[in-house]
C-alpha positions as CSV (number, residue, x, y, z in Angstrom):
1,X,85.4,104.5,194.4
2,X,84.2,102.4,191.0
3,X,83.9,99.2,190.2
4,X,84.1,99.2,186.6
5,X,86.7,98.8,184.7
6,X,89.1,102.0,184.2
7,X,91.0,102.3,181.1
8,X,94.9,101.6,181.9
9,X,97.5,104.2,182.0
10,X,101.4,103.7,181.6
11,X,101.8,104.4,185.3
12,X,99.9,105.1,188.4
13,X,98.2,102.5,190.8
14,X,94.4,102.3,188.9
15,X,96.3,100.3,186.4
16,X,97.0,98.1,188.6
17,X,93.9,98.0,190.5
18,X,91.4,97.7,188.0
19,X,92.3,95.3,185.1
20,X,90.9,96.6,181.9
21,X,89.1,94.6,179.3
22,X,92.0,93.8,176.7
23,X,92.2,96.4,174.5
24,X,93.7,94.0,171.6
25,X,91.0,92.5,170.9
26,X,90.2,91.3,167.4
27,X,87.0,91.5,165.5
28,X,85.2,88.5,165.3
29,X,85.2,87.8,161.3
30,X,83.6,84.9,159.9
31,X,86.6,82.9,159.2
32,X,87.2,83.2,163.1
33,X,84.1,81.8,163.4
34,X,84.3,79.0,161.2
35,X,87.0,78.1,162.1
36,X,86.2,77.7,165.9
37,X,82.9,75.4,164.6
38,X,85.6,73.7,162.5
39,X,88.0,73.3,165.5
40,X,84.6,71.9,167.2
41,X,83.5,69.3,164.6
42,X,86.8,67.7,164.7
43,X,87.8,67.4,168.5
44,X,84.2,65.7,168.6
45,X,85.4,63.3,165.9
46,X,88.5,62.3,167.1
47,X,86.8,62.0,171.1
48,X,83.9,59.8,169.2
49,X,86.5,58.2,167.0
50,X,86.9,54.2,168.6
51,X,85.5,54.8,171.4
52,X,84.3,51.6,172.4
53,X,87.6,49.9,170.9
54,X,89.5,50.3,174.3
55,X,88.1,47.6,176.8
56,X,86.0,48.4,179.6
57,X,88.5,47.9,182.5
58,X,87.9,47.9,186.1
59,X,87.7,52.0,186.9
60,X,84.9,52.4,184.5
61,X,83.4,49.5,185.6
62,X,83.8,50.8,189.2
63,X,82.0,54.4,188.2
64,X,79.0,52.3,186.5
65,X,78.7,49.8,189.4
66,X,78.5,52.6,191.8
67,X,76.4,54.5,189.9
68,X,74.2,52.3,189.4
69,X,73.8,51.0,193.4
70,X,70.4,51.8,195.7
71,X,70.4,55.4,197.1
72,X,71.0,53.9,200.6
73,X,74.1,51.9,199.3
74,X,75.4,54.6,196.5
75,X,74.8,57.6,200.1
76,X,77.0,54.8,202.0
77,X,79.7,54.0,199.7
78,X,80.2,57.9,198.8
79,X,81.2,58.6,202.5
80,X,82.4,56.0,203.1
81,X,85.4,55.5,200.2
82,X,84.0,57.2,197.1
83,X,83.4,61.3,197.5
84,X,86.2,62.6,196.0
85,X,84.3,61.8,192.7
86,X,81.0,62.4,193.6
87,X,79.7,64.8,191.5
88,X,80.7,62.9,188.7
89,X,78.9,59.6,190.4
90,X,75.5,61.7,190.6
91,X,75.5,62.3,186.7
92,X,76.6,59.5,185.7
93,X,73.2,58.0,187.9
94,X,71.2,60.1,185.4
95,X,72.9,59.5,182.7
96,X,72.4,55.7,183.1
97,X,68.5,55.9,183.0
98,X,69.3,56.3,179.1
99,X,71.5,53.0,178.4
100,X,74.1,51.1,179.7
101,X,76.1,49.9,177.1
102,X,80.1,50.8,177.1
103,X,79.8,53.1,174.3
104,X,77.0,55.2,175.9
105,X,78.1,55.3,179.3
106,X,82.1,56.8,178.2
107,X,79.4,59.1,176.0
108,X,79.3,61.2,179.1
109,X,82.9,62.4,179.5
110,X,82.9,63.4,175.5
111,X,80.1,65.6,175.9
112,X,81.8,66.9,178.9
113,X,85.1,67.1,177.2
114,X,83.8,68.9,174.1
115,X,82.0,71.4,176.2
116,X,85.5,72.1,177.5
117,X,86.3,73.9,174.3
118,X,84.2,76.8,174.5
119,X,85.3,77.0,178.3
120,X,89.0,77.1,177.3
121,X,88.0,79.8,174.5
122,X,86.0,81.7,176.8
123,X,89.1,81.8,179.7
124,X,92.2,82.3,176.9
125,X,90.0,85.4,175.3
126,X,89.6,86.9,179.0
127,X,92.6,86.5,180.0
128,X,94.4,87.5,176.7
129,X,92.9,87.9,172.9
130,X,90.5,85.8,170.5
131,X,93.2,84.8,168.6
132,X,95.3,83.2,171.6
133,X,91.7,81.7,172.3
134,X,91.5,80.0,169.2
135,X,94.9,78.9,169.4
136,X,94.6,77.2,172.6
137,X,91.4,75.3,171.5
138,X,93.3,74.4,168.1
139,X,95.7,72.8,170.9
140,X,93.1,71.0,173.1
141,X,90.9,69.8,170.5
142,X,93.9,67.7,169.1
143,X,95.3,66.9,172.2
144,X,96.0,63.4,172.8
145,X,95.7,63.3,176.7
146,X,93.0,65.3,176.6
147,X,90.8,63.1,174.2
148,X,91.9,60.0,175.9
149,X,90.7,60.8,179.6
150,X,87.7,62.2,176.9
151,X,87.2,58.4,176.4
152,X,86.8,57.1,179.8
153,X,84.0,56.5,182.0
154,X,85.5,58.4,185.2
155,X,85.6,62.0,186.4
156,X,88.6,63.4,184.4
157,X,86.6,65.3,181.9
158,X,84.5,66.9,184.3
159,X,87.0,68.2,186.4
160,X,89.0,69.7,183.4
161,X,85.7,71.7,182.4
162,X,84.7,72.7,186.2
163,X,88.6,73.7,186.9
164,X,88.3,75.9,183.4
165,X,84.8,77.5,184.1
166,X,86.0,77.9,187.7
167,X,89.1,79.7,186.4
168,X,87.3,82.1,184.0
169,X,84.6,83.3,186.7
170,X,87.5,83.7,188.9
171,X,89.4,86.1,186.7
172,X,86.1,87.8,185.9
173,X,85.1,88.1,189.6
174,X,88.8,89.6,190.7
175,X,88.2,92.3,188.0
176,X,84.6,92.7,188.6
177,X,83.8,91.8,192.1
178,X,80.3,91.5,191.1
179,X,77.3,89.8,193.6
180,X,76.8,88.0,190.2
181,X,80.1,87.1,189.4
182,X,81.5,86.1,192.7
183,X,78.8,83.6,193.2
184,X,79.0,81.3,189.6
185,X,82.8,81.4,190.8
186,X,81.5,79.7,194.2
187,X,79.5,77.4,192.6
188,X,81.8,76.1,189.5
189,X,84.7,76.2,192.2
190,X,82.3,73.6,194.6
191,X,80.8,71.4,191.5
192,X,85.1,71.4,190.9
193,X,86.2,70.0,194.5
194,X,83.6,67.9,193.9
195,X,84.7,66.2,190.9
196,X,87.7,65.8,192.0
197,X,89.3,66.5,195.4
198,X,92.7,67.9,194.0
199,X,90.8,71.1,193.1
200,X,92.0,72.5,196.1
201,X,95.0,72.5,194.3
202,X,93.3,75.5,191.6
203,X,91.8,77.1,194.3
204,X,95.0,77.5,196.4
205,X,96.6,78.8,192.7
206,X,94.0,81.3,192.4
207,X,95.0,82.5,196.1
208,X,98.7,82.6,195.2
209,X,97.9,84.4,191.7
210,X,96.9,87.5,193.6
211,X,99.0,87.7,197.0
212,X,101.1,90.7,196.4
213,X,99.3,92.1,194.0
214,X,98.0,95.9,194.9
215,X,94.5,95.7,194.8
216,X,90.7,97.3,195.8
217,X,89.4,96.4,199.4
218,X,86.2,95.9,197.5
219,X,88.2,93.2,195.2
220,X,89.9,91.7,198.2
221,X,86.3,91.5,200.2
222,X,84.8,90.0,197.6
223,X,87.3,86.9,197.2
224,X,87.6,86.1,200.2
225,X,83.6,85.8,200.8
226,X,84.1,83.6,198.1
227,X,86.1,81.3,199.6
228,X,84.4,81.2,202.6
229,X,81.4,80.3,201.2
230,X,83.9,77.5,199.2
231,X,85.4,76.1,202.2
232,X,81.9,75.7,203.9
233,X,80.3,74.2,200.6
234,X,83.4,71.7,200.5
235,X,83.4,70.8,204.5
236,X,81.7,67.4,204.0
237,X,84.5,66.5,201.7
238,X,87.3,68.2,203.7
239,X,86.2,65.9,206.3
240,X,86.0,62.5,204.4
241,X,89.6,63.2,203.2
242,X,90.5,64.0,206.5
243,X,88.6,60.6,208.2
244,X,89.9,58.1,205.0
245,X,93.0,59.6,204.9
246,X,95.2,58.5,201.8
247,X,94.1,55.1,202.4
248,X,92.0,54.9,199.3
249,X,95.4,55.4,197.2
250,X,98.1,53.8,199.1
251,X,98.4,51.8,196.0
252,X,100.6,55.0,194.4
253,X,104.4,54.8,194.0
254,X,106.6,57.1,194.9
255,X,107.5,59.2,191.3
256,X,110.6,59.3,189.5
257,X,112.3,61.8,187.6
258,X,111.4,59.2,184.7
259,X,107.7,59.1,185.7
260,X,108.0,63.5,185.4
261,X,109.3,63.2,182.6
262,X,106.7,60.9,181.0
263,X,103.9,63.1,182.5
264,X,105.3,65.7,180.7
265,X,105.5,63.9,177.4
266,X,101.7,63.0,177.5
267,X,100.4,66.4,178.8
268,X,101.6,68.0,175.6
269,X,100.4,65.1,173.6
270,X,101.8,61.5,173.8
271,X,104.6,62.3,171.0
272,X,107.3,62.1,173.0
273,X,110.6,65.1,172.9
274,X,110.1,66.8,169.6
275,X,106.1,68.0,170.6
276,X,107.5,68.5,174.5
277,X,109.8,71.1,173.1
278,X,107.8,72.7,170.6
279,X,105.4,73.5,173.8
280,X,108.0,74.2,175.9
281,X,109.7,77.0,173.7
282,X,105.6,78.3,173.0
283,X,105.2,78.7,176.8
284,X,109.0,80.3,177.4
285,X,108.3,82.8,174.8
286,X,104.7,83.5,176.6
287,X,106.8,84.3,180.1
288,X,109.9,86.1,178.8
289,X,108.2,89.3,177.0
290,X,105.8,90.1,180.2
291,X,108.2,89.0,182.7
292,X,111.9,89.6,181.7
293,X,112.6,90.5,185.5
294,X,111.7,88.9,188.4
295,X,110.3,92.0,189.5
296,X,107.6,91.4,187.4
297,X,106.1,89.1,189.7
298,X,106.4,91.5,193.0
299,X,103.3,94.0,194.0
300,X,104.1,96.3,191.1
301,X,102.8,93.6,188.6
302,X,100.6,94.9,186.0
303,X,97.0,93.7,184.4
304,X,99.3,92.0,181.3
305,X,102.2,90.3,183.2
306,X,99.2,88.3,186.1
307,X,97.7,86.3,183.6
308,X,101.6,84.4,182.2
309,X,101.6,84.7,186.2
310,X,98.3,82.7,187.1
311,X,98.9,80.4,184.0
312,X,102.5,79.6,185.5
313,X,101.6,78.9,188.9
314,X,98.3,76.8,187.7
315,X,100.8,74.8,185.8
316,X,103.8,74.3,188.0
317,X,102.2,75.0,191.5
318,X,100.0,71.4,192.4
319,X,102.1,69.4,190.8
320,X,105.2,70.8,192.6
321,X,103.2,70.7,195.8
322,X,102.5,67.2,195.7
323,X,105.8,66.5,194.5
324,X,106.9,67.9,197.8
325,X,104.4,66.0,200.1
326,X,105.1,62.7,198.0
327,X,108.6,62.6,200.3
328,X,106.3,61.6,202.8
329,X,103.3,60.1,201.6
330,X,103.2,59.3,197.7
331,X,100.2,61.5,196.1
332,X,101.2,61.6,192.8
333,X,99.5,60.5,189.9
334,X,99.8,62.0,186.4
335,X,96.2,61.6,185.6
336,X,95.3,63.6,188.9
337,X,97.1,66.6,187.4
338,X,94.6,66.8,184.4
339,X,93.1,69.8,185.5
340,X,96.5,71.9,184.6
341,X,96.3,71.0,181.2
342,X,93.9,74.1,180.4
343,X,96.8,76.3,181.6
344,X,99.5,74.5,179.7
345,X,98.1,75.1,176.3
346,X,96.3,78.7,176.8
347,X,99.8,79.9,178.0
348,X,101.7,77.9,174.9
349,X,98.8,79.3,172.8
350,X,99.7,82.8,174.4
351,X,103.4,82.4,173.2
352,X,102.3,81.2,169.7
353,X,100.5,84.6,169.5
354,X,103.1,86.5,170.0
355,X,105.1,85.8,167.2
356,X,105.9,88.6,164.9
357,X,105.2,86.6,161.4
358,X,101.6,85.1,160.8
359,X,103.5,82.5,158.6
360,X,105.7,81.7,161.4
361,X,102.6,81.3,163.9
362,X,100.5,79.0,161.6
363,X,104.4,76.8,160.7
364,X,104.3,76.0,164.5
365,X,101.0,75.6,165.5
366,X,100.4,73.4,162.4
367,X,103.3,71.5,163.5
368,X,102.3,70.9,166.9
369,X,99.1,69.8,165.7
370,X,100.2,66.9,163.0
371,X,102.3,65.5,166.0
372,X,99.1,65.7,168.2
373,X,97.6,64.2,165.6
374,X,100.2,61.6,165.4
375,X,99.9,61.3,169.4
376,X,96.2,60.6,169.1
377,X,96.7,58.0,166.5
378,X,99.1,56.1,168.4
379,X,97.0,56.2,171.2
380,X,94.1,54.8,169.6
381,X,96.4,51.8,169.6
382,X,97.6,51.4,172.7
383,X,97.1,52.9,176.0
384,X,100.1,54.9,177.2
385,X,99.6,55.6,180.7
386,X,98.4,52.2,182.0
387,X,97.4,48.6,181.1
388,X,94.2,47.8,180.8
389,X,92.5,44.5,182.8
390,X,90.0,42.4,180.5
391,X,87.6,41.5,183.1
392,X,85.8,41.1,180.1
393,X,86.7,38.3,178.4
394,X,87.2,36.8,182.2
395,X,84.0,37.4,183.0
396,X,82.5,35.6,179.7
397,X,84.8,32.8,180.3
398,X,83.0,32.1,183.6
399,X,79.8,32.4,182.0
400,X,80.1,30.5,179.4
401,X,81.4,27.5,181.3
402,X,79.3,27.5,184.3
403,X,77.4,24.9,185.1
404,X,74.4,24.3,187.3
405,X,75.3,24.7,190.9
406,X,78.5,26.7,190.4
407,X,80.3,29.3,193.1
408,X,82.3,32.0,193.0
409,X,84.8,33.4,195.6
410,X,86.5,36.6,194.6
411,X,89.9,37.4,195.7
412,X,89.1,41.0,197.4
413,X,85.9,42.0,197.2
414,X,86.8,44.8,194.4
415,X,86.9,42.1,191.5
416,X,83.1,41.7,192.3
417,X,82.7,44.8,190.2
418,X,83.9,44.1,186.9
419,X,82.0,41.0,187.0
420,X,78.7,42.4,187.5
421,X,78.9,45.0,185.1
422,X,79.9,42.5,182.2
423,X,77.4,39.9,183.8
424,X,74.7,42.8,183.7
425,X,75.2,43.0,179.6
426,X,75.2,39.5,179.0
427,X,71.9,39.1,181.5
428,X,70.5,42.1,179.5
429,X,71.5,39.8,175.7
430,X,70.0,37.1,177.0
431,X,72.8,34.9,175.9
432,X,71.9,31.5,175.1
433,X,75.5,29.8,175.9
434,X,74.6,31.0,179.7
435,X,72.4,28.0,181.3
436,X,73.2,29.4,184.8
437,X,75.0,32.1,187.3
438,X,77.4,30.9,189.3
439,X,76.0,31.8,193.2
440,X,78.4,34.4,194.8
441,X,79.9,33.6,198.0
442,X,82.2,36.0,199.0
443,X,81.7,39.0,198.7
444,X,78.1,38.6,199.8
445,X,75.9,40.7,202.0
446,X,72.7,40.9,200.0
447,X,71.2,39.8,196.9
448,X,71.7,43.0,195.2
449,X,75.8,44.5,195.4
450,X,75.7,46.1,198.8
451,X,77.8,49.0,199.6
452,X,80.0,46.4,202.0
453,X,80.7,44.2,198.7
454,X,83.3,47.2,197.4
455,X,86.0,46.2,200.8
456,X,87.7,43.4,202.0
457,X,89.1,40.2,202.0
458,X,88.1,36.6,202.5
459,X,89.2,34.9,205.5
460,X,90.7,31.4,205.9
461,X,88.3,30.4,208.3
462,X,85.3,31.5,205.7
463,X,87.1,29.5,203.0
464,X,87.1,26.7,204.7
465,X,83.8,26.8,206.0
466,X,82.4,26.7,202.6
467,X,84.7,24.3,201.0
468,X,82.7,21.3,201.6
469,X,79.4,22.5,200.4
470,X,80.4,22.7,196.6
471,X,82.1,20.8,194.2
472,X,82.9,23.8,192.1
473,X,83.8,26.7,192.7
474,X,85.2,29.7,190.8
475,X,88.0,31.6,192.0
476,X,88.7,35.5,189.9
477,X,92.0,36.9,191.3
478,X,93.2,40.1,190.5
479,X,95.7,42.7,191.9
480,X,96.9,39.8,193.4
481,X,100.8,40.1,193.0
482,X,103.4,39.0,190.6
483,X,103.0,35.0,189.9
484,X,106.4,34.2,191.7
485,X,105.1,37.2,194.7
486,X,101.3,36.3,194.9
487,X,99.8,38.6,198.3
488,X,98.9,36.7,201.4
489,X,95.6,36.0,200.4
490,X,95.9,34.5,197.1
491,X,98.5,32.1,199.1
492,X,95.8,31.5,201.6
493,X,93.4,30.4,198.9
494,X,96.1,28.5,196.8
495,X,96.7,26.6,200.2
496,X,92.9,26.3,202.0
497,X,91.2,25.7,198.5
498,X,94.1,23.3,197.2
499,X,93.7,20.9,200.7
500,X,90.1,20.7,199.9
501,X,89.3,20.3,196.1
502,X,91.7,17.8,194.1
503,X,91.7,19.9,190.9
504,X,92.3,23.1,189.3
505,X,92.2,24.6,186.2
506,X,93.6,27.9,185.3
507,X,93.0,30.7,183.0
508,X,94.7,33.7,182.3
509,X,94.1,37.3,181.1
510,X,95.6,40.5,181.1
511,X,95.5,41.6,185.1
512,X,93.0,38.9,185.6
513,X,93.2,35.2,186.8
514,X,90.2,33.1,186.7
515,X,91.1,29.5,188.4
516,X,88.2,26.5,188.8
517,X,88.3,24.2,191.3
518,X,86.4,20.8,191.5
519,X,86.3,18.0,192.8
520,X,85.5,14.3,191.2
521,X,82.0,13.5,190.4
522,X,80.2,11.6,193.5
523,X,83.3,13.2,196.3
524,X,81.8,15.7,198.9
């Protein structure tokens, strides 16, 4: 029996078997090319575009902070609370050696995200044509959520190139089951779980894309050595999820059909119906001329009809899954779901392609991409999926208004991070309005941030204990409540520290509340 690829007949089962290399493909020309470098040049531009406009909030503080901890401490925290992002942690360590600055460290994820763009070309033109492929990369390169996770310092980027590259090497390894092939699909499918944990997700849609399918024992074999070898390389994670639990994310609600709906709207862009539908009505005609029948999707499906197929299930699949599971436990979070957006504009990019008028293929897709364009713009703006703490400008406030002697008590031991990022860059200026740093009380376990300074809450008992010792002390609250609902502890703290210090001053910023209490000069 061969391996290689047979040429496809109208009937019989080596068509099925053995998907051919696409017969339609078009020469490469140099406009093609051009126009990919083109397509290049600009998604860099707009990812580079402001990027340091945006404040540094807490996540990205949270990557750098880790990143930046002791082997023993960065080993500790991983396990303990942090794998899911792991990989992205490790390079984000290297990365670090080069500067520290905002601007540099989000550098990372749009390197990452414009590597993406080859990826996405390289997966569209295996699984369809060149010109799908440079359709779909038109599509990503202007698209708005993609360029804003583009901008962040967290894994999101990453895990949208790994899930791509993992993609393409599994398509190439199920139609040549290669020693070669099947292993880069083990490795980008490992570096992917590691990135992010809802990988699993992909690899459970690659499973699905071929069950029913007819299909070589040799093809078969080969997969599912591969995903042995996944499952084994993935263990140590499978295990932390399965010791933490979903206690790292209780903090998710419960989605809506409004909270769908708005996923939906900045998946294809962040310009609200009209570019929704224009990608909607791309990806309907992708599915209806290789699948008008629902037998299209039962073990007689052809070469052409499993790629609409694996695109469909990519797209619809996690997020339906989780959906499902969020009736119990709420997992859903639209940023998670990143990882689908390769399918959703390779498959729109597939229906584009198949109009029958050029003119009517470059109307639409030019279309699409001025309200990308607009999407992008607007974003640049404002955030759409979240508001942003400045720990920032909190942070500075301290500083510039400690004096000698000073403590600091943060609410949970999370807003520790934030501050020593910013405190980091103005150690690093040299600032001459800082005369002194405030000593840090709780959290507190070393004199460097200790993988125990990322958890927990003060007690009443500690607060009380170290009351009398100062005569100011600095208070950062955050994640603490509404102001009429604060949490237990910020009520604990309003009530210990309030008994034992005879004034406060407050401060507020967005998500972050920085209160100083004091007591009059010569009072213990």
């Amino acid at each position: 029996m061969t391996t290689s690829p047979t040429p496809v007949n109208s009937v019989g089962q080596e068509a099925i078997d053995s998907p051919p290399v696409n017969p339609a493909q078009p020469r490469w020309t140099a406009a093609s090319a051009l126009t990919l470098a083109l397509l290049t040049l600009a998604a860099t531009v707009l990812r580079f575009l402001f990027l340091a406009r945006k404040p540094f909030w807490f996540d990205e503080c949270f990557s750098a902070e880790v990143a930046r901890l002791r082997w023993h401490d960065f080993a500790m925290l991983l396990w303990r609370r942090e794998a899911n992002m792991s990989l992205y942690y490790v390079l984000l360590r290297g990365w670090l050696h080069f500067g520290s600055s905002p601007f540099f460290i989000r550098s990372l994820s749009v390197i990452i995200s414009v590597a993406t763009l080859p990826a996405i070309f390289w997966l569209a033109a295996k699984l369809f044509d060149r010109r799908t492929a440079l359709i779909a990369v038109a599509l990503i390169s202007f698209n708005a959520y993609h360029i804003r996770y583009a901008q962040e310092a967290r894994s999101y980027s990453l895990f949208v190139l790994l899930a791509t590259l993992s993609s393409g090497f599994f398509v190439i390894a199920w139609r040549e089951p290669t020693r070669r092939n099947r292993w880069a699909y083990v490795l980008t499918s490992v570096l992917a779980v590691y990135a992010h944990l809802y990988a699993l997700l992909l690899l459970a849609t690659q499973w699905l894309s071929v069950r029913g399918l007819n299909r070589t024992r040799m093809r078969i074999q080969a997969l599912r050595r591969a995903w042995i070898w996944i499952s084994f390389a993935a263990l140590p994670l499978l295990i932390f999820a399965a010791k933490t639990g979903a206690g790292p994310i209780r903090w998710i609600q419960r989605p809506g059909m409004h909270d769908l709906v708005d996923f939906a709207k900045r998946m294809t862009g962040n310009e609200g119906l009209p570019l929704l539908l224009l990608y909607t009505v791309a990806c309907v005609n992708a599915i209806v001329p290789k699948l008008p029948t629902p037998k299209a999707l039962n073990t007689e499906a052809s070469w052409y009809a499993w790629p609409v197929r694996f695109l469909l299930l990519w797209l619809i699949f996690p997020v339906t899954l989780i959906l499902l599971l969020s009736l119990a436990r709420p997992l859903f979070l639209g940023r998670y779901f990143i990882f689908c957006l390769p399918a959703l504009v390779i498959l729109a990019a597939a229906g584009l392609a198949k109009l029958r008028r050029t003119w009517l293929i470059a109307l639409t897709l030019a279309a699409m991409l001025l309200l990308s364009l607009q999407g992008t713009l607007s974003y640049y703006g404002r955030d759409f999926d979240l508001d942003r703490d400045d720990s920032k400008a909190a942070t500075n406030y301290v500083l510039d208004h400690t004096l000698p002697g000073d403590a600091i008590l943060f609410h949970i031991a999370e807003t520790r991070v934030p501050y020593e990022f910013f405190k980091s860059i103005r150690a690093n200026e040299s600032s001459p309005n800082v005369t002194a740093f405030p000593q840090i009380i709780y959290p507190r376990h070393d004199d460097h941030l200790d993988y125990r300074d990322f958890t927990g809450k003060p007690t009443s008992e500690f607060v009380q204990s170290i009351s009398a010792h100062y005569s100011r002390l600095w208070v950062v609250l955050m994640s603490n409540g509404a102001p009429s609902h604060p949490d237990a502890t910020t009520m604990m703290l309003n009530q210990v520290l309030g008994a034992s210090f005879s004034e406060v001053e407050r401060k507020q910023f967005p998500q972050v509340e920085v209160k100083l209490y004091s007591k009059p000069v010569g009072l213990p």
